[in-house]
N, C-alpha and C positions, 0 to 999 in steps of 0.2 A: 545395491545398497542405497538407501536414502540419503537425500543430500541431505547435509547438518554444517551450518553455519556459525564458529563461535569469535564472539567478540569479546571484550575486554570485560563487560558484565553479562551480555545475553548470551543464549543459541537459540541459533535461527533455525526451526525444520518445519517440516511440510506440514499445513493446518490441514485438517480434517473432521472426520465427525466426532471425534472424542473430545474436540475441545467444543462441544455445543453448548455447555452452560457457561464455558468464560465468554466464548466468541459472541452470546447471544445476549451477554451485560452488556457487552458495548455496541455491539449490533441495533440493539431496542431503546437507547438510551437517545434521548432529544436533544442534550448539551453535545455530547461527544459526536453523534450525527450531522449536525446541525448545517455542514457544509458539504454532507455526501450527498451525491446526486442519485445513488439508489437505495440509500438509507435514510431515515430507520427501519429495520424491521419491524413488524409489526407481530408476528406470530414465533413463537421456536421453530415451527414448519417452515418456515420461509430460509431462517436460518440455516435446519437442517439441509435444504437443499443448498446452497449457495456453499457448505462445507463437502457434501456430497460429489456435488461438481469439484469442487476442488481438488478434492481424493481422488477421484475418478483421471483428472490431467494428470496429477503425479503419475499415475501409471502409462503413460503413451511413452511409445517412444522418441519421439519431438515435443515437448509442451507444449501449447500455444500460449500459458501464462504459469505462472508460478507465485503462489502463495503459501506465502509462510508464514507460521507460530512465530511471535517475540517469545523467547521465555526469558525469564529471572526466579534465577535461584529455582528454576521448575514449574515455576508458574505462569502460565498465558498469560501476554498483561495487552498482547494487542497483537496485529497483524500487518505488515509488510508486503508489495507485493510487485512487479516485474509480466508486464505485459509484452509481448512480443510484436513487433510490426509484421504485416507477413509481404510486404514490398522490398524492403529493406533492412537491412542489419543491424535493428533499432527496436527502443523498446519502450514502453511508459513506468514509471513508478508512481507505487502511491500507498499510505500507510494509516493505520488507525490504532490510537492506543486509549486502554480504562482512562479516563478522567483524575484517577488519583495518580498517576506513574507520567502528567503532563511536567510540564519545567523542570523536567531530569536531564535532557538530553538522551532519552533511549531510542526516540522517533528519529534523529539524526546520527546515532549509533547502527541502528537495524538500517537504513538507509544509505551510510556508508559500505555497510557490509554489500549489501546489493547490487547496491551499482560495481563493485569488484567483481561479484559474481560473474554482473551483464558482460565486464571486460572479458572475464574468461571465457564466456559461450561466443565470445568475439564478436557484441554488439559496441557500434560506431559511436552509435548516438543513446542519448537517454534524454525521455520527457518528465516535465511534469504539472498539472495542472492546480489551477487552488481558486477561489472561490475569492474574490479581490479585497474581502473581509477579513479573509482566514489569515491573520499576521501570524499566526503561529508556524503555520504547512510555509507560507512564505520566507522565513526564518531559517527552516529545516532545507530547504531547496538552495535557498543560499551560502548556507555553512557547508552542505555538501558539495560546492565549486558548480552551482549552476547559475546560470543567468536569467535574467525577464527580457524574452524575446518577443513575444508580444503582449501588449494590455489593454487590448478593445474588443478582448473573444466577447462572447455573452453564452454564458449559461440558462438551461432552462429547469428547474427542478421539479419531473415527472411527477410525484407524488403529491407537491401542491400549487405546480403552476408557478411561480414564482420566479422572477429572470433576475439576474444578478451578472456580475462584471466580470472575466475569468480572465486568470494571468494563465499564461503560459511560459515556463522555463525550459533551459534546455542547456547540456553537455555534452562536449566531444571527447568520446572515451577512444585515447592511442593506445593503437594494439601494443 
């Protein structure tokens, strides 16, 4: 049975190819991108694949990541997502939502749900990164009971070169 995630407005389930035209507004979009390090897309192909893969992990019997649909009211409004260590019992989070569903609190709604999750699959620890601009992802990391453990990473952004300051946060989830 699929995992399914609900919160007090969203649920949370496993992204895939079906949601290729909402995933691929925010995916291709310059503002909402603007601090991902392998976004934007540029093509729906690209998109397709990057959901493809996605569908494809839900089906393993261990994931190595987990990505998940926000919905509201039924509608994709962004994605969520739960990467795994594979040394330790630990994991990265990190989330992307349309431009119009910003200063809701649904990015730190779907990201509280998560990190519960990570507690259940009985991950220690949770990461997360942001972009030393991104006061928004900063915000969300904070409200969810994370800390700034380090702030002298440097980011490099593949698509146009461009190096920028990366925070790192981080939580100790008790079993």
């Amino acid at each position: 049975m699929p995992i399914q995630i609900k919160t007090e407005r969203l649920v949370l389930r496993p992204l895939g190819t079906a949601d290729l035209q909402t995933a691929h507004a925010y995916a291709s979009d310059a503002e909402t991108t603007a601090y991902m390090l392998r976004l934007p897309n540029r093509t729906l192909q690209q998109t397709r694949q990057f959901l493809a893969c996605s569908e494809q992990e839900w089906q393993r019997q261990n994931p190595r990541f987990y990505e998940f649909a926000i919905t509201l009211a039924g509608r994709q409004i962004g994605a969520v997502s739960l990467y795994l260590e594979e040394e330790e019992p630990a994991g990265e989070l990190g989330w992307i939502l349309q431009k119009r569903y910003w200063r809701q609190g649904f990015a730190t709604e779907a990201a509280l749900a998560v990190r519960e999750f990570a507690r259940g699959l009985g991950l220690r620890r949770l990461t997360a990164h942001c972009d030393a601009r991104n006061t928004a992802s900063r915000r969300v990391m904070e409200k969810i009971g994370m800390s700034l453990e380090d702030g002298t990473g440097t980011r490099v952004y593949p698509k146009t070169g461009e190096t920028a300051r990366e925070l790192l946060f981080g939580i100790a989830l008790q079993p």
